[in-house]
C-alpha positions, 0 to 999 in steps of 0.5 A: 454732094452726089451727082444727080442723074435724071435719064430721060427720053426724047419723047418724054413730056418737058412737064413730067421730066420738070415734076421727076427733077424736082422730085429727085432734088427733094428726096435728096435734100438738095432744096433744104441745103440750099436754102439753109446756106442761103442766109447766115442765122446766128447760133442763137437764132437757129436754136431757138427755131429748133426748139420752137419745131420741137414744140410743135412736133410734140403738140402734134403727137400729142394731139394724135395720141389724145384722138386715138385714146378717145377712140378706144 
């Protein structure tokens, strides 16, 4: 895993430096691992998951070009 460095300065707002990090741990896939390897998930379970996120991402698209194809 890289090293994530957040330089700051004194003066910098606590609140703000918080939203930065957190910021930085999303964009590097930091919170995605660790809650992936928080529990174990059976072989059979993840593929089902996978799956159902399939499903959805195609209904969404399917949605999307449905509202764009009524609009023309």
């Amino acid at each position: 895993m890289a090293e994530l460095r957040l330089n700051i300065d004194e003066r910098f707002p606590v609140d703000k430096a918080l939203k930065k990090f957190k910021r930085l741990c999303d964009a590097s896939g930091i919170v995605q691992m660790y809650r992936a390897k928080s529990e174990y998930k059976k072989p059979s379970v993840m593929k089902k998951e996978k799956l159902e996120n399939a499903q959805k991402r195609r209904r969404k698209t399917e949605g999307r070009t449905r509202k764009v194809s009524t609009k023309l």
